[in-house]
Structure formats: structure tokens, C-alpha cells
PDB file of N, CA, C and O in Angstrom:
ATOM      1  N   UNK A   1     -17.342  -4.075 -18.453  1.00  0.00           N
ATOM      2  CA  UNK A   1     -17.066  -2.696 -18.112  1.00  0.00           C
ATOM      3  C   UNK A   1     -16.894  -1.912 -19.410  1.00  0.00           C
ATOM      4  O   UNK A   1     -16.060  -2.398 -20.174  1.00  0.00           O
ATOM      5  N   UNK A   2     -17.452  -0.902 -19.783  1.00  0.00           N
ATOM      6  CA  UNK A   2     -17.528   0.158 -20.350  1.00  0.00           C
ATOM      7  C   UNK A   2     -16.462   1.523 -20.502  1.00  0.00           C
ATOM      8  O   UNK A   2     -16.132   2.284 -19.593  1.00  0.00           O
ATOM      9  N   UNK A   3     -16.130   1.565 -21.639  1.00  0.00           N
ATOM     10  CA  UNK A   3     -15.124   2.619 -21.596  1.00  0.00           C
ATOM     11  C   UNK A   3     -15.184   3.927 -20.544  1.00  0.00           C
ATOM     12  O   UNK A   3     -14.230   4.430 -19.949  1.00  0.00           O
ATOM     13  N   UNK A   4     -16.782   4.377 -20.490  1.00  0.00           N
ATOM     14  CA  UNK A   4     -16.801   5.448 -19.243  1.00  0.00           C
ATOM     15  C   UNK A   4     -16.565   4.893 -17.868  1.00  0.00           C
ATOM     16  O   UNK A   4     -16.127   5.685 -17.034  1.00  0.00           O
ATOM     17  N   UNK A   5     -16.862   3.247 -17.388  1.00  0.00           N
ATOM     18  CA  UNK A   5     -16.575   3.347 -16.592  1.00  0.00           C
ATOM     19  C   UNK A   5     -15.054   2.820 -16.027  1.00  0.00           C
ATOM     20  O   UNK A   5     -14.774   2.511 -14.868  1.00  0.00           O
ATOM     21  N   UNK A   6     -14.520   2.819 -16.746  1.00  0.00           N
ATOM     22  CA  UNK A   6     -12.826   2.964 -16.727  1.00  0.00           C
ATOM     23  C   UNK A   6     -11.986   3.607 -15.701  1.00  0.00           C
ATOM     24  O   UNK A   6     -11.943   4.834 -15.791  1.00  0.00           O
ATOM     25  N   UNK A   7     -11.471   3.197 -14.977  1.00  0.00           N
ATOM     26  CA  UNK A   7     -10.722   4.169 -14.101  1.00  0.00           C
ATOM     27  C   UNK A   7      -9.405   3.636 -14.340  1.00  0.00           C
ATOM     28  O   UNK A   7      -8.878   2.547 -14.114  1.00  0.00           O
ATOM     29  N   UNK A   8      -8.900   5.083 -15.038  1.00  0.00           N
ATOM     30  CA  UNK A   8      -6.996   4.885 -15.086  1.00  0.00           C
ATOM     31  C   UNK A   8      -5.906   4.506 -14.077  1.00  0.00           C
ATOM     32  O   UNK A   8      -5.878   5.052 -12.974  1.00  0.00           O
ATOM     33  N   UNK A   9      -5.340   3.920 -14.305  1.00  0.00           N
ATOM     34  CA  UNK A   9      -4.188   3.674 -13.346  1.00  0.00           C
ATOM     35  C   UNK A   9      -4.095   4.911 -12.611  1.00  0.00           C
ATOM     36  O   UNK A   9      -4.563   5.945 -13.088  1.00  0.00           O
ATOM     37  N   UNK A  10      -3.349   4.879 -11.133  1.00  0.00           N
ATOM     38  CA  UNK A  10      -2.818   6.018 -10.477  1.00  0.00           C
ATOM     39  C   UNK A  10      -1.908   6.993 -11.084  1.00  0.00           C
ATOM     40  O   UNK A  10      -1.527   6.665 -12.208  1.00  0.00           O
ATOM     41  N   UNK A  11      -1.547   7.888 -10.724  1.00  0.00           N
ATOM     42  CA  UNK A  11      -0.228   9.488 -11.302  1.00  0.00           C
ATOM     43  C   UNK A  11       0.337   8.248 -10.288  1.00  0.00           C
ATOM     44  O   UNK A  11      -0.011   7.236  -9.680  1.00  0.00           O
ATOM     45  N   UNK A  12       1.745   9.334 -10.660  1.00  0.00           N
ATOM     46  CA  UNK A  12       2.870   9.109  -9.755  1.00  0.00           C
ATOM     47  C   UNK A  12       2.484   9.824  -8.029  1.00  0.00           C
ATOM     48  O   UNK A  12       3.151   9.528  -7.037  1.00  0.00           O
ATOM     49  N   UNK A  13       1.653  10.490  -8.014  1.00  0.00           N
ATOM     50  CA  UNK A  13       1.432  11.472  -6.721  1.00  0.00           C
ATOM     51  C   UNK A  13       0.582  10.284  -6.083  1.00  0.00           C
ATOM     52  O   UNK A  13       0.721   9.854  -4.938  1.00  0.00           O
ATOM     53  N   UNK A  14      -0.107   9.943  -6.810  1.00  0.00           N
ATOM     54  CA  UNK A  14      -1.371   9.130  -5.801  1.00  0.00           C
ATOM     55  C   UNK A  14      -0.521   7.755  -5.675  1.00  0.00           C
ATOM     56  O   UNK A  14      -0.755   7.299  -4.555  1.00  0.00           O
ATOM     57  N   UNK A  15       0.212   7.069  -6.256  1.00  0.00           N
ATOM     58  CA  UNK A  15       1.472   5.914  -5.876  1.00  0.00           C
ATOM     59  C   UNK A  15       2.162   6.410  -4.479  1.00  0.00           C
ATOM     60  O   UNK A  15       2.026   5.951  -3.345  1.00  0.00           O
ATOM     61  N   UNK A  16       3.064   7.664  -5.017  1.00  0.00           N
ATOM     62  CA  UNK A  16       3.668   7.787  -3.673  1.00  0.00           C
ATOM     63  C   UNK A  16       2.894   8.451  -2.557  1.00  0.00           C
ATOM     64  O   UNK A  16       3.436   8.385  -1.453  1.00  0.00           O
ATOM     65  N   UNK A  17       1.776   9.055  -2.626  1.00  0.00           N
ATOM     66  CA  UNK A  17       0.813   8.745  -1.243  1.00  0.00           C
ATOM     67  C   UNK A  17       0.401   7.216  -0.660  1.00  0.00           C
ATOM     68  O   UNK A  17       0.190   6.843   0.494  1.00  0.00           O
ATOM     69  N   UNK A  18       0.383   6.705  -1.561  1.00  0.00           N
ATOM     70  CA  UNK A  18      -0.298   5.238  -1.129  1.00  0.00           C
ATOM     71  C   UNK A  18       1.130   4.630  -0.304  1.00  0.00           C
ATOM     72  O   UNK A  18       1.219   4.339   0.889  1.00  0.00           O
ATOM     73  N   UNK A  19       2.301   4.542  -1.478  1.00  0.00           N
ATOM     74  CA  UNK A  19       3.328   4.162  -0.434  1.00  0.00           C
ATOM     75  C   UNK A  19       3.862   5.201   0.528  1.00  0.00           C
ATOM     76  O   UNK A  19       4.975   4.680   0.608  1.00  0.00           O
ATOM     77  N   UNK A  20       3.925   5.886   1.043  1.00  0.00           N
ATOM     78  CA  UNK A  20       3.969   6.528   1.747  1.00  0.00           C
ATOM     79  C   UNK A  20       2.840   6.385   3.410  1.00  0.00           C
ATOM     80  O   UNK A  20       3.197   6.617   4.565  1.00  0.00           O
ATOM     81  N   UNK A  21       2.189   6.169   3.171  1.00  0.00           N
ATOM     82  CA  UNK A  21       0.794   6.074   4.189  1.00  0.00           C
ATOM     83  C   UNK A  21       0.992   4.337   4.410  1.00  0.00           C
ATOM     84  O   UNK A  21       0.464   3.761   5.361  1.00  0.00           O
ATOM     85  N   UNK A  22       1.756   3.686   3.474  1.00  0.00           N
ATOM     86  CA  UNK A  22       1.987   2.245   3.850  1.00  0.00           C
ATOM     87  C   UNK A  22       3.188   2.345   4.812  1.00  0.00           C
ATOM     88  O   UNK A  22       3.429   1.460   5.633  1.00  0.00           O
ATOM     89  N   UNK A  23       4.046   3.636   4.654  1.00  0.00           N
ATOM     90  CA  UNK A  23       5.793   3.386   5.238  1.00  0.00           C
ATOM     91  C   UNK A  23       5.169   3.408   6.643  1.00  0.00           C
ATOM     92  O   UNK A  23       5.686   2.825   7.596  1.00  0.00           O
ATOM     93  N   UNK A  24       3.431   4.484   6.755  1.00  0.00           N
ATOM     94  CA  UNK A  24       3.913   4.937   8.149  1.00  0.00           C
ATOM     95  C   UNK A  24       3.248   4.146   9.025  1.00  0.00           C
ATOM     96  O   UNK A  24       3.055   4.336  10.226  1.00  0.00           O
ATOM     97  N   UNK A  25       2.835   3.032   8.171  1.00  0.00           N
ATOM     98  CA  UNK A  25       2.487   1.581   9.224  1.00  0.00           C
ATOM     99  C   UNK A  25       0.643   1.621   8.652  1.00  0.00           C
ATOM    100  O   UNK A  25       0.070   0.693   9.224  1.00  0.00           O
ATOM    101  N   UNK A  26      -0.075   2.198   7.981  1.00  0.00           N
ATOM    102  CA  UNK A  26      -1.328   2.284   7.802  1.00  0.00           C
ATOM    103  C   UNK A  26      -1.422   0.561   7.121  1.00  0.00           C
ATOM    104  O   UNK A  26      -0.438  -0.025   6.670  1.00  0.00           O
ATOM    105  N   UNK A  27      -3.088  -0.136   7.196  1.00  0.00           N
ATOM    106  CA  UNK A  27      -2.806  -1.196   6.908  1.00  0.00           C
ATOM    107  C   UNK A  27      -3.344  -1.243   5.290  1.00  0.00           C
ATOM    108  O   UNK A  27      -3.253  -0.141   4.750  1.00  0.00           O
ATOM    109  N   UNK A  28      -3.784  -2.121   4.587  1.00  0.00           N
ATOM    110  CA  UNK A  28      -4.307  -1.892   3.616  1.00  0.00           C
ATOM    111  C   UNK A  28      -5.483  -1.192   3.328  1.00  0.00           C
ATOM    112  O   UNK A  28      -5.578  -0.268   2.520  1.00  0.00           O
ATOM    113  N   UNK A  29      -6.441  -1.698   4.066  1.00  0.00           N
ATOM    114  CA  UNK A  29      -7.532  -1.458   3.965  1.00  0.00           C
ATOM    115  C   UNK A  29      -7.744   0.377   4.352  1.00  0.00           C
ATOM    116  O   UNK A  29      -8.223   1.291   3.681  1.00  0.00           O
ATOM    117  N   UNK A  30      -7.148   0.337   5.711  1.00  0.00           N
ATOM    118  CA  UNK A  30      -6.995   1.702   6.016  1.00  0.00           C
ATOM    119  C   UNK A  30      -6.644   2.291   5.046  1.00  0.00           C
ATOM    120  O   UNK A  30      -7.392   3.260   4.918  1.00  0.00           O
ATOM    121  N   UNK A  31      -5.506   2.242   3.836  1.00  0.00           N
ATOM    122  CA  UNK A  31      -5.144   3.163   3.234  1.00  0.00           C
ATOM    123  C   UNK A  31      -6.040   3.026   1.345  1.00  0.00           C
ATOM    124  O   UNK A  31      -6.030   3.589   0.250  1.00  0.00           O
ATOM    125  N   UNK A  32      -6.590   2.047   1.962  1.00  0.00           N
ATOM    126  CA  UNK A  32      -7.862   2.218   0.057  1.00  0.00           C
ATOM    127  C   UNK A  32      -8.825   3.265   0.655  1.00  0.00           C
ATOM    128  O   UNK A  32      -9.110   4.290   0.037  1.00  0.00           O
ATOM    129  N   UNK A  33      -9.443   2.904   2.189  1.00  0.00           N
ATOM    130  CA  UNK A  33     -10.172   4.094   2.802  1.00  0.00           C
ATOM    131  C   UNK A  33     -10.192   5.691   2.489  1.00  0.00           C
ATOM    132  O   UNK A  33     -10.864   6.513   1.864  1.00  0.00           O
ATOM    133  N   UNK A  34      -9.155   5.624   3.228  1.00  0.00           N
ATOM    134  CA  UNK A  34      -8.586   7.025   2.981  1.00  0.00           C
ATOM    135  C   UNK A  34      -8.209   7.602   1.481  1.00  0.00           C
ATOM    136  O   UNK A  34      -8.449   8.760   1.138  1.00  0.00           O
ATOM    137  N   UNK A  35      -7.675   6.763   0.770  1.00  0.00           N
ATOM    138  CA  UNK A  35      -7.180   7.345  -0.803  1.00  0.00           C
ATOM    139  C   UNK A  35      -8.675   7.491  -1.333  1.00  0.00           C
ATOM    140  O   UNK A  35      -9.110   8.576  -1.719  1.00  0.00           O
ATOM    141  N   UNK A  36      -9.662   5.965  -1.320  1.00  0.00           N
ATOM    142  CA  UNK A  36     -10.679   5.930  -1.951  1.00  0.00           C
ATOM    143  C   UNK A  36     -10.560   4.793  -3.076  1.00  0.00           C
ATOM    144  O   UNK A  36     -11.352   4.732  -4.017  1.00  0.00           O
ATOM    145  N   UNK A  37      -9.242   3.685  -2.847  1.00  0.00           N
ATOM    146  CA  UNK A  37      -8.675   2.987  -4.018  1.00  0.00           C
ATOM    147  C   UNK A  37      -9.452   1.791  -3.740  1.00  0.00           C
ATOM    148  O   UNK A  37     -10.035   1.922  -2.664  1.00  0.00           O
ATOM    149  N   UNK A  38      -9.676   0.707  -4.284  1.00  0.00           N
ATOM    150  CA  UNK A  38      -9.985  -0.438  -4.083  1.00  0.00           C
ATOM    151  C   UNK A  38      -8.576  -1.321  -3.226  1.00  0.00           C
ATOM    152  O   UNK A  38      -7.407  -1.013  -3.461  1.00  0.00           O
ATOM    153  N   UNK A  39      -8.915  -2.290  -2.360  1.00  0.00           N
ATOM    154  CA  UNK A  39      -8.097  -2.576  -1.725  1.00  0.00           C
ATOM    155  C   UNK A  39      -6.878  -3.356  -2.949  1.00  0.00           C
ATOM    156  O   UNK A  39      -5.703  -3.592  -2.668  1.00  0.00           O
ATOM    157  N   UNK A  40      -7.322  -3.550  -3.856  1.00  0.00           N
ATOM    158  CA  UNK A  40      -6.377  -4.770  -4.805  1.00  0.00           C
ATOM    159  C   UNK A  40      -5.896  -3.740  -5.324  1.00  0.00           C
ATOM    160  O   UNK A  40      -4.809  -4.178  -5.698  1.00  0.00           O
ATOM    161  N   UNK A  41      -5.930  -2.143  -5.769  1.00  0.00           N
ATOM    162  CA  UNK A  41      -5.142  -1.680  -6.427  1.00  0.00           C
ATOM    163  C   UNK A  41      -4.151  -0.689  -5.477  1.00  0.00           C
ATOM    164  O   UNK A  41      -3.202  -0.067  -5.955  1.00  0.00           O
ATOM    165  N   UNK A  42      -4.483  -0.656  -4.237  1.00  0.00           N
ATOM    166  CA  UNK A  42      -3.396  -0.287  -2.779  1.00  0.00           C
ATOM    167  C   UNK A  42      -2.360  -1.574  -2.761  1.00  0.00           C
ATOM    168  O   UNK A  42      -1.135  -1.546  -2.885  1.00  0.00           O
ATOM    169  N   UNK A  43      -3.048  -2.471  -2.609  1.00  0.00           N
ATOM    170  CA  UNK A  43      -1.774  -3.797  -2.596  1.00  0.00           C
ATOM    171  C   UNK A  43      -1.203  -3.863  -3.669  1.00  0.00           C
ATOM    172  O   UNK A  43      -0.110  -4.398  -3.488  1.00  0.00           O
ATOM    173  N   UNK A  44      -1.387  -3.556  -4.888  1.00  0.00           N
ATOM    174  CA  UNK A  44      -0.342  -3.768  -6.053  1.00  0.00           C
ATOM    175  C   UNK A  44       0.737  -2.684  -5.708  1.00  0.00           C
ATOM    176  O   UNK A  44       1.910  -3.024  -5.553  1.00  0.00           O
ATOM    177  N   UNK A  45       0.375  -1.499  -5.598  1.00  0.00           N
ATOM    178  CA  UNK A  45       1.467  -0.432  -5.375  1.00  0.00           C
ATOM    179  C   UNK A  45       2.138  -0.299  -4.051  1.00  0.00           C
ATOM    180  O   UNK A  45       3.079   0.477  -3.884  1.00  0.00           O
ATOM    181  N   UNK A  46       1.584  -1.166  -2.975  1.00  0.00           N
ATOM    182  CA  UNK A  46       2.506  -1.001  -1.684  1.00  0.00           C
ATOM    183  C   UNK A  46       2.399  -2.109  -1.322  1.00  0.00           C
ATOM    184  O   UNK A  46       2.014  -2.207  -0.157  1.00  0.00           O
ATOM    185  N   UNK A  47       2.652  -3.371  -2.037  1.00  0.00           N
ATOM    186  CA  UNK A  47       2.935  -4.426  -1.618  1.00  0.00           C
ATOM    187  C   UNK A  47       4.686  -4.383  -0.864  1.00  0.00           C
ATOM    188  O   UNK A  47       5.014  -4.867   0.219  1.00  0.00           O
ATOM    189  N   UNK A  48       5.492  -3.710  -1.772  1.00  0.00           N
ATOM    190  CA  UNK A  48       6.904  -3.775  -1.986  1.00  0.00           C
ATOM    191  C   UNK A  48       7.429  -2.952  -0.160  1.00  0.00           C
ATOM    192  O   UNK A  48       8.461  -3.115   0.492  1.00  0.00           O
ATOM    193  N   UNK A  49       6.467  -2.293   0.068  1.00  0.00           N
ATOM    194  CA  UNK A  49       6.612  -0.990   0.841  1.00  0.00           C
ATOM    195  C   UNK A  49       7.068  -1.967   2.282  1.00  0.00           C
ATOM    196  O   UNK A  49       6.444  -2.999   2.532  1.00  0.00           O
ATOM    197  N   UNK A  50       7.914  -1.619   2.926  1.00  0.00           N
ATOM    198  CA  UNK A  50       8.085  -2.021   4.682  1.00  0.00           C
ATOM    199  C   UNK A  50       7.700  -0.875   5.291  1.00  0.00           C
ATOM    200  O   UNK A  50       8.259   0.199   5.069  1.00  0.00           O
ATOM    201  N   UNK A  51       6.263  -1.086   6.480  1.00  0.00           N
ATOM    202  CA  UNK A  51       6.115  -0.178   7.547  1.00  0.00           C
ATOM    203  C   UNK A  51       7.665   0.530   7.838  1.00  0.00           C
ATOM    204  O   UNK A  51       8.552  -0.161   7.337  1.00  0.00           O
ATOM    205  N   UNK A  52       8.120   1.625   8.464  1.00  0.00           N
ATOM    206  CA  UNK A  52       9.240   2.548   8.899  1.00  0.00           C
ATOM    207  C   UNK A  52       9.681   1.248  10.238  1.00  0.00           C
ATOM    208  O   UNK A  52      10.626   0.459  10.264  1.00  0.00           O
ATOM    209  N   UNK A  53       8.794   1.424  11.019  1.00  0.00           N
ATOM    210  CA  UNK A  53       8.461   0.029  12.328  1.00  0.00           C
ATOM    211  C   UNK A  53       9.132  -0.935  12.299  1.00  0.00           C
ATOM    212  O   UNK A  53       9.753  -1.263  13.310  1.00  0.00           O
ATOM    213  N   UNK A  54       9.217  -1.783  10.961  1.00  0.00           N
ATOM    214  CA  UNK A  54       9.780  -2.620  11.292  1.00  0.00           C
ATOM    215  C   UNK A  54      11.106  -2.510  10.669  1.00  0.00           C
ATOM    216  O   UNK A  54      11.174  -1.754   9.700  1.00  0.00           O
ATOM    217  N   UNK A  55      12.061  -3.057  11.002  1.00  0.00           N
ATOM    218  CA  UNK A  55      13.401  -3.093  10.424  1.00  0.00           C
ATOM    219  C   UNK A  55      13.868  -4.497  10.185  1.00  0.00           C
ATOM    220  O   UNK A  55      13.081  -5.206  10.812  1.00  0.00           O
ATOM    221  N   UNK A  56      14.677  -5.179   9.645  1.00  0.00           N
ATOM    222  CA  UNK A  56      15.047  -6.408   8.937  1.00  0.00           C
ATOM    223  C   UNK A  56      15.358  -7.389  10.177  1.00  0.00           C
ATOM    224  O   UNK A  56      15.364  -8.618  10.098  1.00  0.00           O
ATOM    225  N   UNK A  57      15.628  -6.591  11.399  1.00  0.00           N
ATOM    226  CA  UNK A  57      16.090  -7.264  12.685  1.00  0.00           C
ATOM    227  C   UNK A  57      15.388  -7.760  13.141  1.00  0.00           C
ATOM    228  O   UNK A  57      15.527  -8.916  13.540  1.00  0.00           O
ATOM    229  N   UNK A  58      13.992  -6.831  13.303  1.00  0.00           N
ATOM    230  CA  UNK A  58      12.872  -7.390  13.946  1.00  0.00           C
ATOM    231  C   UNK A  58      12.059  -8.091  13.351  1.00  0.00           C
ATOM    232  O   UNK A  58      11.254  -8.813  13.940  1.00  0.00           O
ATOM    233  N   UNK A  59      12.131  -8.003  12.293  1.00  0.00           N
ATOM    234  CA  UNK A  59      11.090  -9.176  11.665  1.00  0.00           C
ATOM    235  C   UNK A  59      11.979 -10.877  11.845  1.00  0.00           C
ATOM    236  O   UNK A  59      11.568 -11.957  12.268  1.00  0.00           O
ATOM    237  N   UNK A  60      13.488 -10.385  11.235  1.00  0.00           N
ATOM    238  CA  UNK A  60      14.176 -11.799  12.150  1.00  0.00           C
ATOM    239  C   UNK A  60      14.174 -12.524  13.481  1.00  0.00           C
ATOM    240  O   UNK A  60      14.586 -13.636  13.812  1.00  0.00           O
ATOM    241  N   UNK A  61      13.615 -11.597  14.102  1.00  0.00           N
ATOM    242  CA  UNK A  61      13.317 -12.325  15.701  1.00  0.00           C
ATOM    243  C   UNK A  61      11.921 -12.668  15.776  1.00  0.00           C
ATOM    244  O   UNK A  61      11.466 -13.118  16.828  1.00  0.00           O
ATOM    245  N   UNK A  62      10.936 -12.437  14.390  1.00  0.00           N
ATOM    246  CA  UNK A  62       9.920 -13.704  14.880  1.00  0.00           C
ATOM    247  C   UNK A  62       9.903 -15.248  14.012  1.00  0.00           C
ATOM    248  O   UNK A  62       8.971 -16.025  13.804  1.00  0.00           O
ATOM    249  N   UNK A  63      11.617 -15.312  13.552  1.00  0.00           N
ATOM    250  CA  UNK A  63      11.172 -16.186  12.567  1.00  0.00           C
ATOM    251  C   UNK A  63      11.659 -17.179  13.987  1.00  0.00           C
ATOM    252  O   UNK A  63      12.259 -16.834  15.005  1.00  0.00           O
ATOM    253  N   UNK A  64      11.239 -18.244  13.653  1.00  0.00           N
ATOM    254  CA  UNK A  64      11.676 -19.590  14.814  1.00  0.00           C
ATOM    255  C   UNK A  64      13.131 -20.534  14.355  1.00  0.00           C
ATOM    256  O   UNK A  64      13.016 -21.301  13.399  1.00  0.00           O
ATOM    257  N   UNK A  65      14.118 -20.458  14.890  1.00  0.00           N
ATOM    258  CA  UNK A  65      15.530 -21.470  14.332  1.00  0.00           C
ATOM    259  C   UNK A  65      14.774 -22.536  13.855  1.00  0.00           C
ATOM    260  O   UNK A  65      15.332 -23.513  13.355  1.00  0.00           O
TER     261      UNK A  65
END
């Protein structure tokens, strides 16, 4: 890859769109779509992110005793 074809890391605006569009349950792919990001650089920045949906409770009721 070539210095022109370089694409800089995200601003802070295009991060918190990405997490943001992750809070509101969008999946990965959906949200490289829509931004236009490659899916590996949506998952680096909203890996951390929990859908709004789920809450710590409910993800505990699918773990099995």
C-alpha cells in the first residue's frame, strides 16, 4: 500500500457514530455499511460497546449453571 492509498484512522465523530449505531443494537456489518468502514476497523472501535438491549442480567440468564 502506497502513501495515497492510506486511509487515516477515524476523528473522534466517526468513533462515536460507530459506537453509537453499535449501542442501538446495529450489527457489525450493518454498521461498516452504513459508515462505509471496513468491517475490522468497526470491530476495533465497538468491540467494547453493549447493544442498550441487553443489560448484564440478561446476558446472565443465557449462561447455563
Amino acid at each position: 500500500m502506497n502513501a495515497e492509498e492510506y486511509r487515516p484512522e477515524l476523528t473522534p465523530e466517526e468513533i462515536e457514530e460507530i459506537q453509537s449505531l453499535r449501542e442501538q443494537g446495529l450489527s457489525y456489518r450493518n454498521i461498516a455499511k452504513k459508515t462505509g468502514r471496513s468491517l475490522s476497523i468497526v470491530y476495533k472501535y465497538a468491540h467494547d460497546v453493549k447493544p442498550s438491549f441487553l443489560e448484564e442480567k440478561d446476558v446472565l440468564d443465557f449462561v447455563e449453571p
